[in-house]
C-alpha positions as a printed NumPy array, in Angstrom:
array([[-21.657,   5.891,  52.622],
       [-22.188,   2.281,  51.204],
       [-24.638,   2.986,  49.267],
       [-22.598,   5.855,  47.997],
       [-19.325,   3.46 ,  47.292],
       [-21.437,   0.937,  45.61 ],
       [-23.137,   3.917,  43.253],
       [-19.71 ,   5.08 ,  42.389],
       [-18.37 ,   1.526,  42.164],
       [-21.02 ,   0.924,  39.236],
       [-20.822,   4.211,  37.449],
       [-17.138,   3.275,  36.972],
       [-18.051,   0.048,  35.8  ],
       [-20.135,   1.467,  33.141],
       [-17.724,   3.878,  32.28 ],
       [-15.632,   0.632,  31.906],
       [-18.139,  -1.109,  29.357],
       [-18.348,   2.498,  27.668],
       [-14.79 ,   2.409,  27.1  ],
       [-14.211,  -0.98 ,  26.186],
       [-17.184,  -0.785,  23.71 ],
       [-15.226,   2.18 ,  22.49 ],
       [-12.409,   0.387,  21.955],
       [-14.336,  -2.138,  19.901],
       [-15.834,   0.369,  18.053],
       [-12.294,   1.636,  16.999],
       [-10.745,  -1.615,  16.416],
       [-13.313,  -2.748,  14.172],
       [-13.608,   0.492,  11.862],
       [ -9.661,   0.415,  11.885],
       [-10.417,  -2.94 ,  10.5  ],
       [-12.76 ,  -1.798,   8.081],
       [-10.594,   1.055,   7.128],
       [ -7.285,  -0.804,   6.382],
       [ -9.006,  -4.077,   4.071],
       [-10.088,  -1.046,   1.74 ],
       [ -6.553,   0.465,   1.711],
       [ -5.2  ,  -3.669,   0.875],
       [ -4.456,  -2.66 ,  -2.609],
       [ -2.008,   0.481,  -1.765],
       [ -0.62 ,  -2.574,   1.517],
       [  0.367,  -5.242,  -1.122],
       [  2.074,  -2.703,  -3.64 ],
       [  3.969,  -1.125,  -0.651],
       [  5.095,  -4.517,   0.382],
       [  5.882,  -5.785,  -3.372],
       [  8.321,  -2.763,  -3.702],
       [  9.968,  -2.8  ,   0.232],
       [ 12.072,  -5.313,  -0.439],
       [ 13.954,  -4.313,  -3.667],
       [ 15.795,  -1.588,  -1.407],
       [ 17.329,  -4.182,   0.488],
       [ 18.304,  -6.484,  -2.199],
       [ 22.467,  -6.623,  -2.809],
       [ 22.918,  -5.997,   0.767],
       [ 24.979,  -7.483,   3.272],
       [ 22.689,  -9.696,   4.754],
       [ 23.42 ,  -8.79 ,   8.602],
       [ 21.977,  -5.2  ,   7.569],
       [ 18.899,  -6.001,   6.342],
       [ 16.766,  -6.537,   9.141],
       [ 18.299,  -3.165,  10.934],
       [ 17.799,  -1.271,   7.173],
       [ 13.705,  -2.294,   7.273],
       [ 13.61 ,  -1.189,  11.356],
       [ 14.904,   1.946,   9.663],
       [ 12.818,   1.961,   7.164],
       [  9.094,   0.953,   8.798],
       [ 10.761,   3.492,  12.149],
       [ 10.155,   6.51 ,   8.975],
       [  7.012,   5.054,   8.031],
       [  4.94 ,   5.123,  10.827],
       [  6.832,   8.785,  11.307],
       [  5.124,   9.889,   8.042],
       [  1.679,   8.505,   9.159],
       [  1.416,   9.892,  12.683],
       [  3.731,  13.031,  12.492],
       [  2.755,  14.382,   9.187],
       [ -0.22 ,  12.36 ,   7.065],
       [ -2.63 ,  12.445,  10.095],
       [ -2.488,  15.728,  10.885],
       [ -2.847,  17.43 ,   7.094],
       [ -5.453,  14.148,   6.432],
       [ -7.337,  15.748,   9.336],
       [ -7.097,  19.381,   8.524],
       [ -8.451,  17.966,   5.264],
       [-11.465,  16.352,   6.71 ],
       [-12.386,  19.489,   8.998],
       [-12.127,  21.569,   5.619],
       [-14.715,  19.365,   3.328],
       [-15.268,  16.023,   2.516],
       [-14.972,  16.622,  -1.273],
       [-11.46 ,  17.656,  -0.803],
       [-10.562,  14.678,   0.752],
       [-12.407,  12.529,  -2.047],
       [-10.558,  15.04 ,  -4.481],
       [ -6.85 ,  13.882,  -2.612],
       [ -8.372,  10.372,  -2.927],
       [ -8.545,  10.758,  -6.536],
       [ -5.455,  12.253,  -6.632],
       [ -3.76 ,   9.044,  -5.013],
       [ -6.183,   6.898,  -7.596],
       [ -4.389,   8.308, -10.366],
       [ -0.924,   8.001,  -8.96 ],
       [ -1.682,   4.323,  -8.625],
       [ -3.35 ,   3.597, -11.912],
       [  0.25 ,   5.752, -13.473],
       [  2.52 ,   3.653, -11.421],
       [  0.861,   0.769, -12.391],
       [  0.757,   1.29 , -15.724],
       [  4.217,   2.151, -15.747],
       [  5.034,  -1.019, -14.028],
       [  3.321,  -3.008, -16.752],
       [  4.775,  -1.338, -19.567],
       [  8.69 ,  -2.111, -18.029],
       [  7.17 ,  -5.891, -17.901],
       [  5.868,  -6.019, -21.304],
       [  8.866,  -4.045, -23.003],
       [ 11.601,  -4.041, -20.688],
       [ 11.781,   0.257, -20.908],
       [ 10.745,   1.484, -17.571],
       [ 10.554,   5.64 , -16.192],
       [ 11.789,   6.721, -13.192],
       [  9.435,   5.012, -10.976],
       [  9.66 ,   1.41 , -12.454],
       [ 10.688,  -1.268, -10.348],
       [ 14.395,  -0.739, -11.22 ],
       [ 14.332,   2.654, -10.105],
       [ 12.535,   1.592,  -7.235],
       [ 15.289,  -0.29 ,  -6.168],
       [ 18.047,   1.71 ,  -7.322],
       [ 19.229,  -0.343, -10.1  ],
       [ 19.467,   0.787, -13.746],
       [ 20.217,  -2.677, -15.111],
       [ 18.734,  -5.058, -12.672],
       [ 22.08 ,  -5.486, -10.571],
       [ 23.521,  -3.21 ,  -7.964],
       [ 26.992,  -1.665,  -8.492],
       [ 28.997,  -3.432,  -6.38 ],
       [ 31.091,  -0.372,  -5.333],
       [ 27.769,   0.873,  -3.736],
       [ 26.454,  -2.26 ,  -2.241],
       [ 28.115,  -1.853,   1.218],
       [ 28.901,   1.526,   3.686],
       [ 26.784,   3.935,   5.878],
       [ 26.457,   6.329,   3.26 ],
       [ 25.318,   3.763,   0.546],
       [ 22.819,   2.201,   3.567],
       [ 21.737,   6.165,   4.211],
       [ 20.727,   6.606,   0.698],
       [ 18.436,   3.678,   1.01 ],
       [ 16.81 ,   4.173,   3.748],
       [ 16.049,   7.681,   2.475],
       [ 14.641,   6.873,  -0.787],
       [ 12.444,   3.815,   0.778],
       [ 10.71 ,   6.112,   2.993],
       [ 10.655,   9.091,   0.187],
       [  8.497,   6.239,  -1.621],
       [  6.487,   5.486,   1.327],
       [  5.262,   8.421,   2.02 ],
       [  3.36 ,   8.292,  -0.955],
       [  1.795,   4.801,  -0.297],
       [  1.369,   6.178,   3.15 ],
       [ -0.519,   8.954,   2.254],
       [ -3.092,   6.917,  -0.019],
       [ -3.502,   4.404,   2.622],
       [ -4.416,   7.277,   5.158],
       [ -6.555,   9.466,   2.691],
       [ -7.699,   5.48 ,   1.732],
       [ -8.898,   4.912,   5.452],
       [ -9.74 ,   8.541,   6.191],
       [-12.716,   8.169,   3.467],
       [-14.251,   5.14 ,   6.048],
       [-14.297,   6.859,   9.102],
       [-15.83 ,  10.42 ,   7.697],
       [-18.765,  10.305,   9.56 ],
       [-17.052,   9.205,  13.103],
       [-16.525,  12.185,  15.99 ],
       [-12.91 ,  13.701,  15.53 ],
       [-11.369,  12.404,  18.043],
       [-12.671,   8.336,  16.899],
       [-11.319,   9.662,  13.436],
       [ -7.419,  10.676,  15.07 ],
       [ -7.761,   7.417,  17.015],
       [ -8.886,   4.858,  14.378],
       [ -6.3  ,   6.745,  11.675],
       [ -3.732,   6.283,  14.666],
       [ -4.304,   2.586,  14.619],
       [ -4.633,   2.018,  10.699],
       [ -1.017,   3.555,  10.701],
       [  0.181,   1.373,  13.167],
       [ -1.221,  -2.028,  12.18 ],
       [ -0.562,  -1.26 ,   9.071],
       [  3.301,  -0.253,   9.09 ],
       [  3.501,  -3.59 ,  11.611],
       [  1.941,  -5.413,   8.714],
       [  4.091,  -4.446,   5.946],
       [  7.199,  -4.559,   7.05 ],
       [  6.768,  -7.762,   8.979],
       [  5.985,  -9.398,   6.013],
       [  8.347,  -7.421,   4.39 ],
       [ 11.278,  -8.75 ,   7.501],
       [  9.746, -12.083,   6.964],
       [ 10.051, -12.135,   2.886],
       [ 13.95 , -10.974,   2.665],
       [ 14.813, -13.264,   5.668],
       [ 13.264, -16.291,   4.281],
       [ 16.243, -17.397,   1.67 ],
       [ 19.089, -16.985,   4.629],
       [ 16.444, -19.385,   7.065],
       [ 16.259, -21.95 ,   3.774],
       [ 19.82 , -21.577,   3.72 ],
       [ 20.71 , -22.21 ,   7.044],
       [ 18.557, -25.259,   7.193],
       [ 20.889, -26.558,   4.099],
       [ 23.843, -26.4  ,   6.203],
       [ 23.039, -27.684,   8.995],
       [ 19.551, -29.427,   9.599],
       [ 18.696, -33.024,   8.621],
       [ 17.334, -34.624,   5.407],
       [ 14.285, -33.436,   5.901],
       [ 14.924, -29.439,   7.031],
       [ 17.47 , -29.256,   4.258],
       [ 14.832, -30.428,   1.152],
       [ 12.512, -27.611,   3.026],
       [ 15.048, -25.3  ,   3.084],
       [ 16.461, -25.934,  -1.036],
       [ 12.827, -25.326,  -1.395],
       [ 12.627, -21.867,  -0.036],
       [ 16.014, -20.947,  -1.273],
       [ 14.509, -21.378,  -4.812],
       [ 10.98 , -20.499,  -4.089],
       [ 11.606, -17.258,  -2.849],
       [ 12.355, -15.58 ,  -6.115],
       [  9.163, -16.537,  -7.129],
       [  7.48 , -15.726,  -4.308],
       [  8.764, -11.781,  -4.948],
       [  7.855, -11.973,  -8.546],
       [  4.329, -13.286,  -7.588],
       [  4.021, -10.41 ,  -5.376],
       [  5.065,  -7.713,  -7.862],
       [  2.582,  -8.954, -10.252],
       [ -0.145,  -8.926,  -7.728],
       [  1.122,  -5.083,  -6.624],
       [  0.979,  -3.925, -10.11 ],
       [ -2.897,  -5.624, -10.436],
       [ -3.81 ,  -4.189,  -7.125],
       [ -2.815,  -0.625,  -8.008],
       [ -4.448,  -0.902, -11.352],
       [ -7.599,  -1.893,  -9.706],
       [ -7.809,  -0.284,  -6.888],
       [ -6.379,   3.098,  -8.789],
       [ -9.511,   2.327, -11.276],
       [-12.167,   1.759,  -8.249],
       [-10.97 ,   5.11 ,  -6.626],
       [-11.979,   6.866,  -9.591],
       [-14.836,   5.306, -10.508],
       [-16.352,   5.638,  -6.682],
       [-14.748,   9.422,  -6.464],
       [-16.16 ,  10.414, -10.107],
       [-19.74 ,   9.325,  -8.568],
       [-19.148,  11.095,  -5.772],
       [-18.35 ,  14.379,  -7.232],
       [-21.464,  14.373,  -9.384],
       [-20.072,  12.495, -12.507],
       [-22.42 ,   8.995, -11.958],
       [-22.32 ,   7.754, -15.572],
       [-19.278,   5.154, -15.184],
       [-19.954,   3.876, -12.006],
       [-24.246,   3.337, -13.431],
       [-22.201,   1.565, -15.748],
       [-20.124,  -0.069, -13.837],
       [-23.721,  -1.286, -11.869],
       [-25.115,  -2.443, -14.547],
       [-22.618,  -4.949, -15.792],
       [-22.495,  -5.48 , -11.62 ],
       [-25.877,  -5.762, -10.425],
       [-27.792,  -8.884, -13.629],
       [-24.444, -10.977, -12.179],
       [-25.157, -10.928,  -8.945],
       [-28.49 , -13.235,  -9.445],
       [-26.687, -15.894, -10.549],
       [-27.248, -18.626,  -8.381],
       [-24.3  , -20.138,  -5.909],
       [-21.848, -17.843,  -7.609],
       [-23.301, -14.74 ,  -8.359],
       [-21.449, -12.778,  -5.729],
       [-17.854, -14.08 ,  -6.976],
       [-19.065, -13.049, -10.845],
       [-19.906,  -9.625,  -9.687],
       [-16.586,  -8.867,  -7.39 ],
       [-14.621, -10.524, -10.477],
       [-16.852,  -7.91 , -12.691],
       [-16.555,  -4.757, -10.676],
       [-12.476,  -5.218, -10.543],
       [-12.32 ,  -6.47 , -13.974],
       [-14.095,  -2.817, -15.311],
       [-12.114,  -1.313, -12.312],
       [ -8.544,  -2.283, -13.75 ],
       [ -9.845,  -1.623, -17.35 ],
       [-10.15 ,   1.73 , -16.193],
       [ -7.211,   1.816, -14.467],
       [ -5.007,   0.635, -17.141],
       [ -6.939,   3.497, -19.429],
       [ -5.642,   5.92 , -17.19 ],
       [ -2.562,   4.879, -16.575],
       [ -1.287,   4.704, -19.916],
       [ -2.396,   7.974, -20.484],
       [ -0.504,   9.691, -17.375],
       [  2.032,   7.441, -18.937],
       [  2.424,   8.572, -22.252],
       [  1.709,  12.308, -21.056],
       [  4.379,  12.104, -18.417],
       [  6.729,  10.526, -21.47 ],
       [  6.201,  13.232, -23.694],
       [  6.632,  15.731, -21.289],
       [ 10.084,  14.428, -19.919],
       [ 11.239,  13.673, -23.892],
       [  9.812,  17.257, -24.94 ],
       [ 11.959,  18.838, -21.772],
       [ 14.752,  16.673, -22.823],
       [ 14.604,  18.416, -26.096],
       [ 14.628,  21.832, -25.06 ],
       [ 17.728,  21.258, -23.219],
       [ 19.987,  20.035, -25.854],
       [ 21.996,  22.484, -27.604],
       [ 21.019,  23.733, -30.891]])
């Protein structure tokens, strides 16, 4: 009998070590899975906070709860499962999706740019993003439940997208792990990830209202830190935007570059290699000069795409504008 207990007492502790080495296993391709998807992370935190901006202040942590509450509904509830079905269908599809996404990001991108460089931006330009045609909320709509409704609506209408590139993003990683590794390591990408964003995201809007509450009533010291985050954080946003808008442009680029190779097209990425691979041997910096390479070429070819979703998605919006008017 005790040598019975003591046989069953150490196939449970191996069944222990099994698990827990499972759980590493998952934590670390999770980890693996959501540093590729960074790009797609930093846009979706650049463009979070514009739907909270103009609000009354006390509703702007319990608008992002809101908010990050319908993301990590889109990623468990609906991305994982049709990402899944995906995966159990072919692997090209997903890398077609992926593509898909790439494209999206390289448009968006591009479209951001453009508003930057002309001040004209479509419909999903950072003004639209945030609901503002001119740059300033209408005051009449600033405040109210139905206002705050519409807002939380549209923030997770736009999330969904990022969402889904992040997932189809991660999914691509963990191809080649059992099915149920794949639901369990997606599970935790959308998890850590949605805690990510919007924490930042909480942390980002919040910041200003700390800065100014150390004004009012800290000492010397606390109020020169908090006059510099009152007037930092502005900056801080627009730093952020502009790194969203290069991060989609690259990463947009990379997809399609990788996905192109993938589907049998390998000329741009044995391009892309060979501008890569001479930089490489350069001594003490040779692996900085080919990462600044690869998403140099990367957002080249993301901004060459871009424009051209761009300018197709312009003339087809003018051209229906057209046909609408009376004769």
């Amino acid at each position: 009998m005790a040598g019975g207990l003591v046989g069953l007492l150490d196939d449970i502790a191996a069944l222990a070590k099994l698990a827990a080495a499972s759980i590493d296993d998952v934590g670390a391709a999770a980890g693996r899975a959501s540093v590729k998807a960074a790009g797609v992370v930093v846009d979706d935190a650049a463009v979070t906070p514009t739907y909270v901006r103009g609000l009354a202040a006390k509703r702007e942590l319990p608008i992002i709860r809101k908010i990050a509450l319908g993301s990590l509904r889109n990623k468990l509830l609906f991305i994982l499962p049709a990402a899944m079905a995906l995966s159990a269908i072919s692997g090209k599809l997903v890398e077609i999706v992926l593509m898909c996404g790439g494209t999206y990001l390289c448009f968006e991108g591009a479209e951001k740019l453009h508003h930057r460089v002309t001040g004209h931006g479509g419909p999903h330009s950072d003004a639209a993003h945030s609901g503002e045609a001119d740059g300033e909320p209408d005051p009449e709509d600033t405040f109210g439940p139905e206002h705050e409704a519409k807002t939380i609506a549209g923030a997770i209408r736009t999330d969904f997208i990022l969402s889904a590139e992040i997932m189809v993003i991660a999914l691509k990683e963990v191809l080649g792990e059992a099915i149920a590794s794949r639901v369990a390591i997606l599970a935790v990408v959308a998890v850590v990830i949605t805690l990510l964003v919007y924490g930042v995201v909480a942390l980002i809007v919040k910041m200003d209202d700390v800065g100014l509450r150390m004004v009012e009533t800290g000492g010397s010291g606390a109020q020169k830190i908090g006059r510099v985050l009152v007037a930092g954080m502005p900056k801080v946003l627009s730093v952020l935007s502009t790194v969203g808008i290069a991060a989609m442009l690259w990463v947009g680029g990379h997809i399609l570059l990788v996905g192109a190779a993938e589907l049998g097209w390998h000329g741009p990425e044995d391009l892309l290699h060979s501008i890569e691979e001479p930089l490489h041997e350069v001594a003490g910096v040779g692996g900085v000069l080919g990462w600044g390479a690869n998403t140099f070429v990367s957002a080249v070819v993301g901004v060459a795409v871009g424009f051209l979703v761009v300018t197709t998605v312009t003339w087809i919006r003018d051209f229906r504008a057209q046909r609408k008017q009376p004769a």
